[in-house]
ZAZA-378478 format. One record per atom (N, C-alpha, C): residue number from 1; atom name; y, x, z. Coordinates in steps of 0.05 Angstrom, whole numbers, plus 32768, in hexadecimal, padded with zeros to 4 digits. Last residue first. Layout:
% residues N
     i   at     c2     c1     c3
   NUM   CA      Y      X      Z
...
***
This chain:
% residues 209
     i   at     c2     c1     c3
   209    N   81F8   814C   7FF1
   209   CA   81EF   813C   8008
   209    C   81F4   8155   8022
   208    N   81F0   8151   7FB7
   208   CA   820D   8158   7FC5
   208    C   8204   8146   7FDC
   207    N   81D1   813A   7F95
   207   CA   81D8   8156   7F99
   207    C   81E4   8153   7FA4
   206    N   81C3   80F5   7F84
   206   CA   81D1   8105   7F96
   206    C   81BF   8121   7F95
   205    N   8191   80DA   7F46
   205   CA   8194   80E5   7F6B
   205    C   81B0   80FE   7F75
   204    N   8197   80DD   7F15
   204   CA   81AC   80DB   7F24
   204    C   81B0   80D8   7F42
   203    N   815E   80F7   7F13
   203   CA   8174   8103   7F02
   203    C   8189   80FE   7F16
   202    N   8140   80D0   7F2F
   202   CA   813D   80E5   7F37
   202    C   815F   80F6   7F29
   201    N   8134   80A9   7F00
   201   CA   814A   80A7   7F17
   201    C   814E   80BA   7F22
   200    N   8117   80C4   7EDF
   200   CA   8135   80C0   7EDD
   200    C   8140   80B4   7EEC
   199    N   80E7   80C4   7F01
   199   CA   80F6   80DA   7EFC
   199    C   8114   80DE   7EEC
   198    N   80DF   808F   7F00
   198   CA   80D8   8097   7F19
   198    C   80F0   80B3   7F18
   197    N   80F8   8074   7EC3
   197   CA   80E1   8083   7ED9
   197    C   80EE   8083   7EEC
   196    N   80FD   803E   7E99
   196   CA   810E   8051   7EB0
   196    C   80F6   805D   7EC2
   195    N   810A   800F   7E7A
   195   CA   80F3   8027   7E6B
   195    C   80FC   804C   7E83
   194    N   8121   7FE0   7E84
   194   CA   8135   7FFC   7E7B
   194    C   8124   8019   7E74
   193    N   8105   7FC1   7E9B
   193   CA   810A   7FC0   7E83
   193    C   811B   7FD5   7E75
   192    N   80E3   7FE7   7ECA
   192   CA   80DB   7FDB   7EAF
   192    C   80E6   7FD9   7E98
   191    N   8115   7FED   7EE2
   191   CA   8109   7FFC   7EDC
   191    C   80F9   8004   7EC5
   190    N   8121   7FB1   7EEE
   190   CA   8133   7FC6   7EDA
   190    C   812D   7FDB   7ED9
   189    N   80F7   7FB2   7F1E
   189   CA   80F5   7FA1   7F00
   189    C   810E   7FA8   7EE8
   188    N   8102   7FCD   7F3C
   188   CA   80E6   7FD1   7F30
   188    C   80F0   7FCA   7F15
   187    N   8130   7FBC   7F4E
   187   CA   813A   7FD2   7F42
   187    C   811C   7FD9   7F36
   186    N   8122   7F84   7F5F
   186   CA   8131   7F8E   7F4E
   186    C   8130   7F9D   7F3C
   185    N   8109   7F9E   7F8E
   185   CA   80F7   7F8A   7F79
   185    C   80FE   7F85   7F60
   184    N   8136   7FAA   7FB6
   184   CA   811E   7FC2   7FA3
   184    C   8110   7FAE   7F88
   183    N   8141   7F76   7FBD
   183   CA   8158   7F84   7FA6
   183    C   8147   7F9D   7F9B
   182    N   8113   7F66   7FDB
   182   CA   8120   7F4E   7FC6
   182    C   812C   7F69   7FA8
   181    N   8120   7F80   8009
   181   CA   810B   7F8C   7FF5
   181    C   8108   7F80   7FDB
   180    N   8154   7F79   8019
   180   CA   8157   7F9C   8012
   180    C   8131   7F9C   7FF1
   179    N   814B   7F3E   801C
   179   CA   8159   7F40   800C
   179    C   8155   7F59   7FFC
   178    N   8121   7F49   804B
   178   CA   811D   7F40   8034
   178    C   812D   7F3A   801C
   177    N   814E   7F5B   8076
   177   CA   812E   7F70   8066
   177    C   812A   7F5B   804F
   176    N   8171   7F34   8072
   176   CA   817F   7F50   8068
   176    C   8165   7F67   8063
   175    N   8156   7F01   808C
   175   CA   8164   7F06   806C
   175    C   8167   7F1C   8060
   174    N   8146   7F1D   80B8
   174   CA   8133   7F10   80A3
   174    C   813A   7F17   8084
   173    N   8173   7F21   80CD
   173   CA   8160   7F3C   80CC
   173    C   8156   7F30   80BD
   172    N   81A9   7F09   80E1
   172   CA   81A4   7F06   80C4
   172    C   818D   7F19   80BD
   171    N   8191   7F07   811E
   171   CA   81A2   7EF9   810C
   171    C   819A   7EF1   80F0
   170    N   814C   7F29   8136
   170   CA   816C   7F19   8136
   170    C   817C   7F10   811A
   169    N   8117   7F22   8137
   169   CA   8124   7F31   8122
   169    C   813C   7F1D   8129
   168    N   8108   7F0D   8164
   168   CA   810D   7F3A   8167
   168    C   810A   7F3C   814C
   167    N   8129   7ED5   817D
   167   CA   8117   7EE1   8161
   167    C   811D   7F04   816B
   166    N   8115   7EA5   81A3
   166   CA   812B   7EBA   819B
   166    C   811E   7ED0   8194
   165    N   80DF   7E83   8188
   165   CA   80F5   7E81   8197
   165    C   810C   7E9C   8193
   164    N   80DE   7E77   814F
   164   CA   80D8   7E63   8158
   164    C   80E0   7E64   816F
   163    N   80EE   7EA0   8129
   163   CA   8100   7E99   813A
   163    C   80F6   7E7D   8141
   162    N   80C5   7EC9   8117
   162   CA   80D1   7EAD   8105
   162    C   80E4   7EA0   8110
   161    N   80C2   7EE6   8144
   161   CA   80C4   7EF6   8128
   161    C   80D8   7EE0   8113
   160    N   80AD   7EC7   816F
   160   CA   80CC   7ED6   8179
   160    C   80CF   7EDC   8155
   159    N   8070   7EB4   8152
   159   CA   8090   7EA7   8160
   159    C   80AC   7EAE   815A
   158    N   8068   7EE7   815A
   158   CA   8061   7EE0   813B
   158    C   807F   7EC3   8141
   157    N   805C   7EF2   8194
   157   CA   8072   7F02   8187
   157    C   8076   7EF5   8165
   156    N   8034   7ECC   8199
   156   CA   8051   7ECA   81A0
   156    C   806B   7EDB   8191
   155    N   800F   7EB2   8171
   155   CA   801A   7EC1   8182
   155    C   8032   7EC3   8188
   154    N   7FFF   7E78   814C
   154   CA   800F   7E93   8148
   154    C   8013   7E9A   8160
   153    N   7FF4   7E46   8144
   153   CA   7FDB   7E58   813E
   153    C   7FE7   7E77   8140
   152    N   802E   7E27   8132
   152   CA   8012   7E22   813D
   152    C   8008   7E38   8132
   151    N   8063   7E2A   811C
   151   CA   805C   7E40   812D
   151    C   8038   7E3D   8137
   150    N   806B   7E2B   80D2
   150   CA   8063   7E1E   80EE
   150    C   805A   7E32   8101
   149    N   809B   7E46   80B3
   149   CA   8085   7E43   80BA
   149    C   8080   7E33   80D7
   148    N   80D8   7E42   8093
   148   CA   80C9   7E30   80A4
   148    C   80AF   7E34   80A6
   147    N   80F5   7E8D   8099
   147   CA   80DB   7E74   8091
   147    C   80D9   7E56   80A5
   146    N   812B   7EA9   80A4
   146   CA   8110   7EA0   80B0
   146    C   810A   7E8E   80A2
   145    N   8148   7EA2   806B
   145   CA   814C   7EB9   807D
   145    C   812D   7EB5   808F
   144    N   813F   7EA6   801B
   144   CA   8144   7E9F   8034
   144    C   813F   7EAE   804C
   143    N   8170   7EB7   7FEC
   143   CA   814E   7EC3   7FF0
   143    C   814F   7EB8   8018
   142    N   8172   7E9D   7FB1
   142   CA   8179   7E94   7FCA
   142    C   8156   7EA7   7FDC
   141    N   81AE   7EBC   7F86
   141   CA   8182   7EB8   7F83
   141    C   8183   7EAD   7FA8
   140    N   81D3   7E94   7F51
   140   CA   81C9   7E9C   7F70
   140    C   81A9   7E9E   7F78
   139    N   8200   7E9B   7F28
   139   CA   81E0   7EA9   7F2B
   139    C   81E2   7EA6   7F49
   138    N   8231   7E89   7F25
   138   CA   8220   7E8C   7F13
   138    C   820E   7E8D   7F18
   137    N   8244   7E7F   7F67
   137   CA   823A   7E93   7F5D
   137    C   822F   7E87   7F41
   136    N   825F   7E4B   7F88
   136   CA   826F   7E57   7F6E
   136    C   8263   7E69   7F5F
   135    N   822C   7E3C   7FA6
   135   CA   823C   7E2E   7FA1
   135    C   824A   7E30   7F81
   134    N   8223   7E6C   7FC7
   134   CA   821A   7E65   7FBB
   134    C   8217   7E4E   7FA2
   133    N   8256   7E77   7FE7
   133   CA   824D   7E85   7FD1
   133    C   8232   7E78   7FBD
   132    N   8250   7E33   8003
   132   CA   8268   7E41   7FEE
   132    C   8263   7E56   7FDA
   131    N   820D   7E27   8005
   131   CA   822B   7E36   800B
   131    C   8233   7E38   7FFA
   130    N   81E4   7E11   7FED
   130   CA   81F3   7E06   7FF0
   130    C   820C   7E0F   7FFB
   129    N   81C4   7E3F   7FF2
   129   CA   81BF   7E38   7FDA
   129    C   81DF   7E20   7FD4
   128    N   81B4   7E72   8021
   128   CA   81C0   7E54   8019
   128    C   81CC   7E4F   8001
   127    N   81AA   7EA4   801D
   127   CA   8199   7E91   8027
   127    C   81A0   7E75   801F
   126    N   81C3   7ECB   7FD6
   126   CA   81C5   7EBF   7FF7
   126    C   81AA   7EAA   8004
   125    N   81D7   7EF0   7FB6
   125   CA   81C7   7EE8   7FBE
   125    C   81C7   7EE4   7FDC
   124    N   81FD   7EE1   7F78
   124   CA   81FA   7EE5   7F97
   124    C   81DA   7EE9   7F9B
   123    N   8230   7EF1   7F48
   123   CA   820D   7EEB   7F45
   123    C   820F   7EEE   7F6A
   122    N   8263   7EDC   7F16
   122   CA   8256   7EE4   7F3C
   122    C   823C   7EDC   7F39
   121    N   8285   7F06   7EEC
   121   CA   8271   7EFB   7EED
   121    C   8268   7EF8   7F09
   120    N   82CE   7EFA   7EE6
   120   CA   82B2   7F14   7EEC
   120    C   829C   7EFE   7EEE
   119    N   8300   7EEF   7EDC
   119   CA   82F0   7EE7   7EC1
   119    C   82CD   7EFB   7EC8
   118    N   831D   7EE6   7F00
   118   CA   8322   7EF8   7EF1
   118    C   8312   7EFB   7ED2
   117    N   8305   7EB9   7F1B
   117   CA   8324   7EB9   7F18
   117    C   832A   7EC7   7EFD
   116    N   82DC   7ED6   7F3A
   116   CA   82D5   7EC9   7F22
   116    C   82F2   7EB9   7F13
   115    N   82FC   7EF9   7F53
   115   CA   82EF   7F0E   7F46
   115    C   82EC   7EF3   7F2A
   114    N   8310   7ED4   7F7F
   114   CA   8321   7EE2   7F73
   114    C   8311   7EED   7F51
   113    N   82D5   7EC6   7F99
   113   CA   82E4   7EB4   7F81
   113    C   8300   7EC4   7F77
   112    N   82C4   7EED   7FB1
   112   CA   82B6   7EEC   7F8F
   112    C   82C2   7ED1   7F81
   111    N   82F1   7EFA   7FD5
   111   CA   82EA   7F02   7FB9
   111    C   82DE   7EFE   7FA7
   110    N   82E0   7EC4   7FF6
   110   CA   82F7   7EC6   7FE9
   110    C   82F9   7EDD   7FCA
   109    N   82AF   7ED2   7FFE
   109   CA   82B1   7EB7   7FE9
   109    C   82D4   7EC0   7FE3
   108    N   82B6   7F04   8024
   108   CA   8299   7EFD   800E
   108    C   82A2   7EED   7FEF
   107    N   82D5   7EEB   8049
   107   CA   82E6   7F02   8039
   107    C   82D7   7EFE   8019
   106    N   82B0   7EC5   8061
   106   CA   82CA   7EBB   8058
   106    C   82D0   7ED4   803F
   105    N   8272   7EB3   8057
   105   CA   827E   7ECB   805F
   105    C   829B   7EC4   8053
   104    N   8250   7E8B   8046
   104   CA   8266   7E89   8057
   104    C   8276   7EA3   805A
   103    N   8217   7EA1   8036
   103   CA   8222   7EA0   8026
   103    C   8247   7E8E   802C
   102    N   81F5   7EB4   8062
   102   CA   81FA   7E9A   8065
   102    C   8212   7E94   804A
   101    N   81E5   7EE6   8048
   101   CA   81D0   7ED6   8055
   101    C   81DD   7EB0   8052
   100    N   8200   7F06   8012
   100   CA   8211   7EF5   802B
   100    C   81F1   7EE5   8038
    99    N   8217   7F29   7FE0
    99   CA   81FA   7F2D   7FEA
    99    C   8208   7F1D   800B
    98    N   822F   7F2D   7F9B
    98   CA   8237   7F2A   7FB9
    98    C   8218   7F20   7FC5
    97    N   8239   7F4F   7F63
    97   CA   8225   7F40   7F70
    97    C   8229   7F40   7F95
    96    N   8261   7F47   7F28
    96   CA   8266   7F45   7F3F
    96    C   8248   7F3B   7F4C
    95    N   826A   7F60   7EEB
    95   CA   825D   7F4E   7EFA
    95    C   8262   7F57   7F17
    94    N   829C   7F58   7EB7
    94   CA   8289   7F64   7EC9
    94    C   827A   7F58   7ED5
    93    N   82BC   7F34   7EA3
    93   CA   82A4   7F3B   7E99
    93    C   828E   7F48   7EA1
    92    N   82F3   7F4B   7EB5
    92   CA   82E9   7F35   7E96
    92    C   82D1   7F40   7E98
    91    N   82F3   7F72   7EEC
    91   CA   82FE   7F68   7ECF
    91    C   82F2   7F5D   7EC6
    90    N   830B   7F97   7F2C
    90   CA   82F5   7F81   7F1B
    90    C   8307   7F7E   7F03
    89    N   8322   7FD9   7F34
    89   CA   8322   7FB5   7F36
    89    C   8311   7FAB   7F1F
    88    N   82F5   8005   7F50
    88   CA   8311   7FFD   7F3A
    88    C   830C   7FE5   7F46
    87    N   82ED   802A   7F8F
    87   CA   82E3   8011   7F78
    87    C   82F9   8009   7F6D
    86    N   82F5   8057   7FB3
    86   CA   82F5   805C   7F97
    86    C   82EC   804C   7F7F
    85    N   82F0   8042   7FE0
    85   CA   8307   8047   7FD6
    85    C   8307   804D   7FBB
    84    N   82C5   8003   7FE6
    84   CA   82CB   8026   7FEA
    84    C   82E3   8023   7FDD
    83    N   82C2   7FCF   7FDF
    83   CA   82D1   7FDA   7FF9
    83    C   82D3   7FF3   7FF8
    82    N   8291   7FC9   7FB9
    82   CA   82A0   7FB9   7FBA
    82    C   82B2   7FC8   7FD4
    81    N   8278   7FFA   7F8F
    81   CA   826F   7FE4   7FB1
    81    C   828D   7FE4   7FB2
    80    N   8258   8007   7F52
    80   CA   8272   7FFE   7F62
    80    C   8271   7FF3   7F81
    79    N   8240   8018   7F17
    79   CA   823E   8009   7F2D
    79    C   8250   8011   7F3D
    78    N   8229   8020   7EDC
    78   CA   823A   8028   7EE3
    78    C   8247   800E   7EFD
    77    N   81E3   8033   7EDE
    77   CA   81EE   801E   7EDD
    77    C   820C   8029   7EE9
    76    N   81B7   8057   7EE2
    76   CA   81CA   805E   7EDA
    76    C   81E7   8048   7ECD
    75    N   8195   805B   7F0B
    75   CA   818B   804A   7EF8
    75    C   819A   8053   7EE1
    74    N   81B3   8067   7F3B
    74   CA   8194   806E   7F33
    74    C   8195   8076   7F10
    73    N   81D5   8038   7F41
    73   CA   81D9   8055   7F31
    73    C   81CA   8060   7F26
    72    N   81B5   8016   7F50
    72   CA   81B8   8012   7F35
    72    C   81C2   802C   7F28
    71    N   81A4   802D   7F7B
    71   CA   818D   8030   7F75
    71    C   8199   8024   7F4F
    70    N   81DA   802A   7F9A
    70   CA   81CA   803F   7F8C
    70    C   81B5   8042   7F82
    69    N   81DD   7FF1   7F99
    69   CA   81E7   7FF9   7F87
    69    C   81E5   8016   7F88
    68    N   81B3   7FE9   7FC9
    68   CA   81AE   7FDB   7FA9
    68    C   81BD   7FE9   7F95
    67    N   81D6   8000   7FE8
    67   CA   81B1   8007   7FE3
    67    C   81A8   8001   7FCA
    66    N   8203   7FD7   7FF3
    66   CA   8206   7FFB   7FF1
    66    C   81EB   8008   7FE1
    65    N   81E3   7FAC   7FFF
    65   CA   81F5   7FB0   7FE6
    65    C   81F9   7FCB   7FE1
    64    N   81CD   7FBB   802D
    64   CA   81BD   7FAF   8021
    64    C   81C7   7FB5   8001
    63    N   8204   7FC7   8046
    63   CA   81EF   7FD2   8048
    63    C   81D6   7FC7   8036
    62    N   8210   7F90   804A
    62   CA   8222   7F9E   8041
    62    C   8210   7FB1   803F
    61    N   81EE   7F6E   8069
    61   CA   81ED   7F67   8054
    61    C   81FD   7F81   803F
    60    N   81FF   7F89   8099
    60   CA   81EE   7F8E   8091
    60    C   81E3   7F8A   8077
    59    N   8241   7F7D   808E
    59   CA   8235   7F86   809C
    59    C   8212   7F91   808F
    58    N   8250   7F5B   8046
    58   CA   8257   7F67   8063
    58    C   8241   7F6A   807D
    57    N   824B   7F77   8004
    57   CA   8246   7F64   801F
    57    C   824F   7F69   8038
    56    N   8249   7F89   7FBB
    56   CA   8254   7F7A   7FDE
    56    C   824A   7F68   7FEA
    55    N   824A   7FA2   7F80
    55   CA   8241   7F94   7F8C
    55    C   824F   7F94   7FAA
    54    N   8257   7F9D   7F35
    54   CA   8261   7FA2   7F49
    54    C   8256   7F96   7F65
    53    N   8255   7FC1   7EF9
    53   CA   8243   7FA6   7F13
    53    C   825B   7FB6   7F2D
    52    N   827C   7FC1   7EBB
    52   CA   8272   7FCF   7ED7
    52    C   8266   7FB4   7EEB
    51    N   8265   7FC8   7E75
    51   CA   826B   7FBD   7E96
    51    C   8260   7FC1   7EB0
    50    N   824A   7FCD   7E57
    50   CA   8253   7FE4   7E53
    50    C   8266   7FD7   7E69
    49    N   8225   7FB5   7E43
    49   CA   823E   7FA8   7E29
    49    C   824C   7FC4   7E3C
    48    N   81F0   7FBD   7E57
    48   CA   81F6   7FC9   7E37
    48    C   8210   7FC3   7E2C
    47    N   8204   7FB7   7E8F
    47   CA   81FA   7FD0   7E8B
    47    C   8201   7FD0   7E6A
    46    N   8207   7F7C   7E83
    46   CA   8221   7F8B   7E92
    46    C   8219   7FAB   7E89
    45    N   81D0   7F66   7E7A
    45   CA   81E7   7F66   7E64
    45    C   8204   7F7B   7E6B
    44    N   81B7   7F7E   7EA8
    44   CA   81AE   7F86   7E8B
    44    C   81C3   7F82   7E7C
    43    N   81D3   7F56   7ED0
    43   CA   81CC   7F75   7ED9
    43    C   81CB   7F8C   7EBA
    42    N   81BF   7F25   7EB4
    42   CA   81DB   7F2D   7EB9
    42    C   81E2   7F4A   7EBF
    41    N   8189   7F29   7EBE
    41   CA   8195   7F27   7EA3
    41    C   81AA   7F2D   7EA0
    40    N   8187   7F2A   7EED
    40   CA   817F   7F46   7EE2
    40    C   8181   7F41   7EC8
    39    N   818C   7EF5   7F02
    39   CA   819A   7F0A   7F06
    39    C   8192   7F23   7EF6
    38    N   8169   7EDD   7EE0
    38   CA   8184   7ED4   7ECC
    38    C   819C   7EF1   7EE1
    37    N   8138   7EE3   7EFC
    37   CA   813F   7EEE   7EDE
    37    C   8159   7EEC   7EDC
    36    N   814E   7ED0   7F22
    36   CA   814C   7EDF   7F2F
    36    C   8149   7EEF   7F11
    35    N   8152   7E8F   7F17
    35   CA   8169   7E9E   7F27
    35    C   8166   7EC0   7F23
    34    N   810F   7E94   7F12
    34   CA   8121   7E8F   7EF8
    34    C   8140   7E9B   7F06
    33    N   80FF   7E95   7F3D
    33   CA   8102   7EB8   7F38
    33    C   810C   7EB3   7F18
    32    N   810D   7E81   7F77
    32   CA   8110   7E79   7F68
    32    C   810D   7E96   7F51
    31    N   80E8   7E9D   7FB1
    31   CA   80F7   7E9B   7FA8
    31    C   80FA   7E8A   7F8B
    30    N   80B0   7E9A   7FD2
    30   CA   80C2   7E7C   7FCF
    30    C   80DB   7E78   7FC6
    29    N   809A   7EC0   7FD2
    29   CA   808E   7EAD   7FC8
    29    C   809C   7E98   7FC3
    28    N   80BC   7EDB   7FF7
    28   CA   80BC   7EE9   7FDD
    28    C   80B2   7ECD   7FC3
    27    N   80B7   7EC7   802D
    27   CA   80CD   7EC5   801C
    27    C   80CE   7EC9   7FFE
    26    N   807E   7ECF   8038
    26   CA   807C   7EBD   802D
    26    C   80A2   7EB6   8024
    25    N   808A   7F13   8030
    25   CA   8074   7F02   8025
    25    C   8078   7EE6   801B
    24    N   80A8   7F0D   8061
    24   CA   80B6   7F19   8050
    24    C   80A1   7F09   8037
    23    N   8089   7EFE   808E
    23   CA   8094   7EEC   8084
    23    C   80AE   7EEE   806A
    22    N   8064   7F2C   808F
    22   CA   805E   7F12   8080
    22    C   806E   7F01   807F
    21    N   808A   7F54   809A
    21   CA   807F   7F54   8085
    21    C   8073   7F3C   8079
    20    N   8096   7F41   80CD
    20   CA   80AA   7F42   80C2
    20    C   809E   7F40   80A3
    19    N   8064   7F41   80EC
    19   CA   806A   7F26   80EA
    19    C   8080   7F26   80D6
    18    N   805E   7F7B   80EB
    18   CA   804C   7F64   80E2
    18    C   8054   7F51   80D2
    17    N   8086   7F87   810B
    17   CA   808B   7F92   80EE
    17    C   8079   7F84   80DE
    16    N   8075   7F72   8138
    16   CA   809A   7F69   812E
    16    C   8092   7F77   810C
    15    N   8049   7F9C   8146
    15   CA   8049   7F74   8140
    15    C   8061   7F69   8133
    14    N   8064   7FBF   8152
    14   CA   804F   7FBD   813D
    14    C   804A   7FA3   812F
    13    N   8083   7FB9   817D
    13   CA   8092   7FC3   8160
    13    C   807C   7FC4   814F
    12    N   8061   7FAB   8197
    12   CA   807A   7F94   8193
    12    C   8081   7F9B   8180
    11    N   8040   7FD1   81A6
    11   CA   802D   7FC6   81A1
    11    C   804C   7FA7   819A
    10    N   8067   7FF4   81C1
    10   CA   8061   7FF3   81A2
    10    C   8050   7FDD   8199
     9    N   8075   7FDB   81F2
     9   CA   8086   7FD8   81DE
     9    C   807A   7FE9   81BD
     8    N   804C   7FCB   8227
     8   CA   8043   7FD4   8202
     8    C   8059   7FD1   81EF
     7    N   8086   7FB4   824E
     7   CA   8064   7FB0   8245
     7    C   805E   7FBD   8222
     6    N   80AF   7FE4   8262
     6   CA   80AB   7FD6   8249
     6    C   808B   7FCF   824E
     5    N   80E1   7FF5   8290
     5   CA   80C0   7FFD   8290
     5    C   80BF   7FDE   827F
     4    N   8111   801E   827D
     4   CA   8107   800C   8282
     4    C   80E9   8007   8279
     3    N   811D   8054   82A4
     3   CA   8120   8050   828D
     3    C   810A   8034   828B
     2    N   8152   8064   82D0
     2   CA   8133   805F   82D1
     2    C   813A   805A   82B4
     1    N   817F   809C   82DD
     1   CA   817D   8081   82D0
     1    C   8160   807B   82CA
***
């Protein structure tokens, strides 16, 4: 089997990680970060009244949620992912945080409206502000997917990155790195307010790997 002959494929994967970082940059700049207090308000009140978070997504977004909610374990936040076998059912008061790019995700909206039925708290975070999840969430922080940047003055690959043409960050890639670094940004900042090291998280790091 030949193996395919690539022009400078690193000199692609250097540039793709470039162009990914700055437009992570100018996402970060253009979130709403009042949305984004009132999420880590809800995160803070659930932890002291002694309520469970609960978080979800699907596919990559799902993955994104899995990451976040060990870093609340971390923390020592009594946390939950939505689809394992061993998640109770939602209740009065908890919180619910669903993680959807296009905030459409059918199964996504159908539960967090079951959950807000129940009396749970829905916080999202999605690209669309005007979706459905976005829509019914209490708290929506809208963290968007590609930028409107203009393409003048940019290379090509800087192009393919923003999806001026067919993007080598496909689908939902924008949204789901800048959401993963969105949710670290988080767990900084309940770090802070929870007076939390480096080394008590360490405590509830996995043994058993």
């Amino acid at each position: 089997m030949k193996r395919a002959r690539l022009q400078k494929p690193e000199e692609y994967a250097r540039s793709a990680m470039k162009a990914i970082a700055a437009n992570v940059q100018t996402i970060a700049d253009e979130i709403d970060y009042s949305e984004v207090h009132s999420l880590i308000s809800d995160i803070i009140s659930a932890h002291q009244n002694n309520k469970r978070v609960f978080v979800m997504g699907a596919g990559r977004s799902g993955l994104a949620a899995k990451a976040f909610a060990m870093r609340l374990m971390h923390l020592g936040l009594n946390v939950y992912v939505v689809g394992e076998t061993v998640t109770p059912a939602v209740e009065a008061d908890d919180l619910l945080i669903v993680i959807s790019g296009s905030g459409e995700t059918k199964s996504m909206n159908e539960m967090g409206a079951l959950a807000k039925a129940k009396g749970t708290r829905l916080d999202s975070v999605t690209s669309n502000k005007e979706s459905t999840l976005g829509t019914i969430s209490d708290t929506a922080v809208i963290v968007k997917g590609r930028t409107k940047v203009s393409a003048s003055g940019m290379d090509f690959m800087e192009r393919q990155v923003i999806g001026s043409h067919t993007s080598f960050a496909p689908l939902g890639t924008m949204f789901e790195i800048s959401t993963m670094v969105f949710l670290d940004g988080v767990i900084a900042a309940l770090m802070g307010v929870t007076k939390k090291s480096e080394d008590d998280l360490k405590k509830k790091h996995a043994t058993l790997e």
